[in-house]
N, C-alpha and C positions, 0 to 999 in steps of 0.2 A: 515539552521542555523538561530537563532536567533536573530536580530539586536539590539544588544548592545543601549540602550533610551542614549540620553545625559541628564545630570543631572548636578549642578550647582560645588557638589566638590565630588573628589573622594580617599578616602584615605585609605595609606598602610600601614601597620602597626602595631603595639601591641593592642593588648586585654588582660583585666586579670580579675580575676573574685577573688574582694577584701575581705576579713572579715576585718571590723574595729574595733578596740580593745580600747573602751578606757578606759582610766588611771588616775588616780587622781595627779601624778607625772611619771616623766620616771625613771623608776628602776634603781637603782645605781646595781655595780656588784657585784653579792651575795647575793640579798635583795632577799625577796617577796613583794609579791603586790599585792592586791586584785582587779579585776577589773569588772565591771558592765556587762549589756547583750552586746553581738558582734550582728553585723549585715552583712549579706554575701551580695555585689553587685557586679553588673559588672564594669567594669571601663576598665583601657588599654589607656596609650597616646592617640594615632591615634583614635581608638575607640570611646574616649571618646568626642574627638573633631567634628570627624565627626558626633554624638549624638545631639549633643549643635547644631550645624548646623543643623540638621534635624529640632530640635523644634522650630527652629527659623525660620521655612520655605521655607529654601532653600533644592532641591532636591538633596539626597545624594546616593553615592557605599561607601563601606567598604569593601577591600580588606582581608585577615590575615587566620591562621590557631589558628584550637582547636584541642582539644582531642576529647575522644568518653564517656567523664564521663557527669554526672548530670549539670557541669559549663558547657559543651558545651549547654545545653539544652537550659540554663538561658539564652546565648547570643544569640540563635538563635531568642528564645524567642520574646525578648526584640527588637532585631534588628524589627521583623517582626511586633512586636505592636506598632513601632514606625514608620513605614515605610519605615528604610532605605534598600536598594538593597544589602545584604549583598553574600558576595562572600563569604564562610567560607570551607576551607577545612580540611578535618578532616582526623586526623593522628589514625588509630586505635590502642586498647591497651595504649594509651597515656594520658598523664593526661594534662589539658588543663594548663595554664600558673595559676599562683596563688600567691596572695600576702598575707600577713599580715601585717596589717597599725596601729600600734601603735598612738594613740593619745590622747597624755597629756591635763590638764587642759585649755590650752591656746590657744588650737585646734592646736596645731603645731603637722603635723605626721611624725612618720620615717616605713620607707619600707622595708618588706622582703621579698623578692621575692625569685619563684624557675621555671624557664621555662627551661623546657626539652630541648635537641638539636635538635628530632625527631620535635618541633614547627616550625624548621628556613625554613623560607619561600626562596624557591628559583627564581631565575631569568625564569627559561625554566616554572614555576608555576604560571604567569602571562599570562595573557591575554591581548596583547596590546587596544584590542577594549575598555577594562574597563577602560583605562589610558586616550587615548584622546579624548574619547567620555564625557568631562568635558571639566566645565571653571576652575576650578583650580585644583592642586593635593595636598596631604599634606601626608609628609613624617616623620618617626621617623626613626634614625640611624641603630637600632636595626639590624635588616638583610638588612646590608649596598648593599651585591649585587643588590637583589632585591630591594632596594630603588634604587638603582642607575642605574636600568636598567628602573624601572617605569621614574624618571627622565627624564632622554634621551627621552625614548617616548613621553612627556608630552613637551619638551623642543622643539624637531624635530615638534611636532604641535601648537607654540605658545601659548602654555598654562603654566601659569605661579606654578611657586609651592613653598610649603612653607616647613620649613623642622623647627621641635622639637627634639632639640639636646645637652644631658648632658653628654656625654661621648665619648672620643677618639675611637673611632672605627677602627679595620682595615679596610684602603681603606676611609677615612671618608673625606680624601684631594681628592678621585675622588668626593665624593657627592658632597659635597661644590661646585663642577665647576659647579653643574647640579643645584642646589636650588639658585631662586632668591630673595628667603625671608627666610633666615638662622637665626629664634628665638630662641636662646641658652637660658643656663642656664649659672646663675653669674659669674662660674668662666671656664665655656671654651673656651671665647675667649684669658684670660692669657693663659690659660694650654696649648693650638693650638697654638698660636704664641710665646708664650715664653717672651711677654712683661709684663710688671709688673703693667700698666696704664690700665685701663679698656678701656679707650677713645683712645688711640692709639693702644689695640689691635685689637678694631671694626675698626676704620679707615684699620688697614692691611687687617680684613677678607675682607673690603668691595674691595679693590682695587686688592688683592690677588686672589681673587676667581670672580671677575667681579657681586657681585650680586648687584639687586638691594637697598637692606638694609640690614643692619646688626646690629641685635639687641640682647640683652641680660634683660631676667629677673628679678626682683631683689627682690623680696618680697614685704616686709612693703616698701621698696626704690621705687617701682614702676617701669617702663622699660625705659633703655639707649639704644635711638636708631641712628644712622649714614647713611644719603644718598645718603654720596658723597659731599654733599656739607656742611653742617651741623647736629650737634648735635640735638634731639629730646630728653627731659626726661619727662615724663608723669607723675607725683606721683600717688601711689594706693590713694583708698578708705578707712576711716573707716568703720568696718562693725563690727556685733557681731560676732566674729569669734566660729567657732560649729569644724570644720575641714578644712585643707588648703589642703587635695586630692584632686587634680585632679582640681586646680587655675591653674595651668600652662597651661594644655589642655582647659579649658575653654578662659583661656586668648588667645590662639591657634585660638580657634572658632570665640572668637570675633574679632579679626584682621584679619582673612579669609569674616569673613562677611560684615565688613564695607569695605574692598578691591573689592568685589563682587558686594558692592551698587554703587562704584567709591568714597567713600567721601576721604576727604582731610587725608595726614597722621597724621595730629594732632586727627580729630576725629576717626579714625581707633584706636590708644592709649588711649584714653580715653574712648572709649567703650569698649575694651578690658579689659582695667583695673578694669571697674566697672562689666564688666562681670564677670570675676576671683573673685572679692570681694565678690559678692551676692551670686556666688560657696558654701565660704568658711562658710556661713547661715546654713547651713545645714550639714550632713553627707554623703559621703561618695562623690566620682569623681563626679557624678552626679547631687550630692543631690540637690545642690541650683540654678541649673540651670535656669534662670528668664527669662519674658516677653521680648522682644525686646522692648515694652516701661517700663517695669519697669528699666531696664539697663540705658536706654538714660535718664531717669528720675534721678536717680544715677548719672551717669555722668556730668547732668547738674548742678544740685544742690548740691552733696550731700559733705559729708567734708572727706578732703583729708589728708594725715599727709603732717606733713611739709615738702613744697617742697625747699628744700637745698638744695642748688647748690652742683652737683657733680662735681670736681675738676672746670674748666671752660666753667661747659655744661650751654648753656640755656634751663631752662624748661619752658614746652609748658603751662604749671598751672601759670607760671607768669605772 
């Protein structure tokens, strides 16, 4: 048997393989609309985090399933001209997971996605050696079994995991016990706990589910984060915005990376944030993906929107 290399992050998770559409406006219902050349990428949460992480030098696994079409080809591809240690199991006859990304004038996208059932990755379709033979793991909810059983692996060896999470999943109250870095989206911390306060929902995940932070993204707002002891808010960046695909998984990467380097959680948010921004430069998940010094270069200098107080958090920009 082969011995499983340790590598810096290894993650579980979605892939998809995006056509971006853009738009001069979003179609009202019943219009038409003319729109410009599409471009097909790969892209995928998890995917696209563990990517960002590659070019930035840390040694990566990429766990997930495709089909057996022309998009499976692309991410084998891709994976292999970038180096990452891709795990990819392929479902025959199946079409790999696929999005189309609408994207207006203002680079804002919305997402249509279609992944087969035959994609869901299962628990007994892991291989625990690829889980803790890392220093960190990074999860998306998506096929909660299988994240939840990577989890526990990763957890039973002291390695720490992060988990990218916009939707109630069934079973999503077991992951949360296993993730000790739960980075949501806006509004799951309400929708999960049922509280109406952004700031005292994160206070409950953090104390409910024992992690070590709990954080939530917020766009143009930049990220509200909770330790336990105090509030974190970070403000994003200005940047010319081209497309906002695939800022949350960059933002993903760059809070995995500065965690990895050990720096402080203020500087972990603020390269984060400016990773996710420099993203949004470009087209498509991938596109803007930037230097580990053009980011901290960003981060140090560059201009921020206004960081306003969220109800009575302190920001770390103040």
């Amino acid at each position: 048997m082969t011995k499983t290399s340790k590598v810096d992050l290894v993650g579980v998770g979605l892939n998809a393989t995006d056509t971006v559409i853009p738009l001069p406006r979003f179609p009202s219902p019943g219009s038409k609309i003319e729109f410009g050349s599409t471009k097909t990428l790969p892209g995928g949460q998890t995917a696209s985090t563990v990517v960002a992480c590659q070019q930035w030098g840390l040694s990566t696994r990429y766990v997930g399933k495709i089909g057996d079409d022309n998009a499976a080809a692309l991410h084998r591809d891709e994976f292999s001209r970038l180096g990452v240690e891709a795990h990819l199991l392929s479902v025959p006859g199946c079409a790999s997971q696929q999005s189309f990304i609408l994207v207006d004038a203002d680079g804002e996208r919305t997402v249509l996605h279609r992944h087969d059932d035959a994609l869901s990755l299962h628990p007994s379709e892991l291989n625990r050696e690829w889980i803790v033979n890392a220093r960190a793991l990074h999860v998306d909810g998506w096929d909660t079994a299988a994240a939840i059983q990577a989890a526990q692996w990763a957890r039973e060896a002291g390695i720490p995991v992060i988990a990218d999470l916009d939707e109630l999943y069934p079973g999503i109250e077991q992951l949360l016990e296993n993730i000790d870095y739960p980075i949501v989206s806006r509004d799951f911390p309400t929708r999960l706990t049922g509280e109406s306060s952004l700031e005292t929902a994160l206070q409950q995940m953090h104390s409910r589910y024992g992690c070590r932070l709990a954080a939530a993204t917020l766009g143009h707002d930049g990220v509200l984060a909770f330790d336990g002891n105090r509030f974190y808010h970070a403000a994003a960046y200005r940047v010319q915005v081209a497309d906002t695909t695939g800022a949350g998984d960059v933002f993903h990467a760059g809070f995995i990376y500065g965690l990895l380097q050990g720096w402080p959680l203020e500087q972990q948010l603020d390269f984060a944030c400016a990773a996710a921004a420099l993203n949004c430069t470009a087209v498509g998940a991938r596109g803007g993906i930037k230097t580990v010094d053009a980011i901290a270069s960003l981060a140090q200098a560059g201009e921020r929107y206004p960081a306003e107080p969220i109800s009575s958090v302190v920001s770390v920009a103040d």
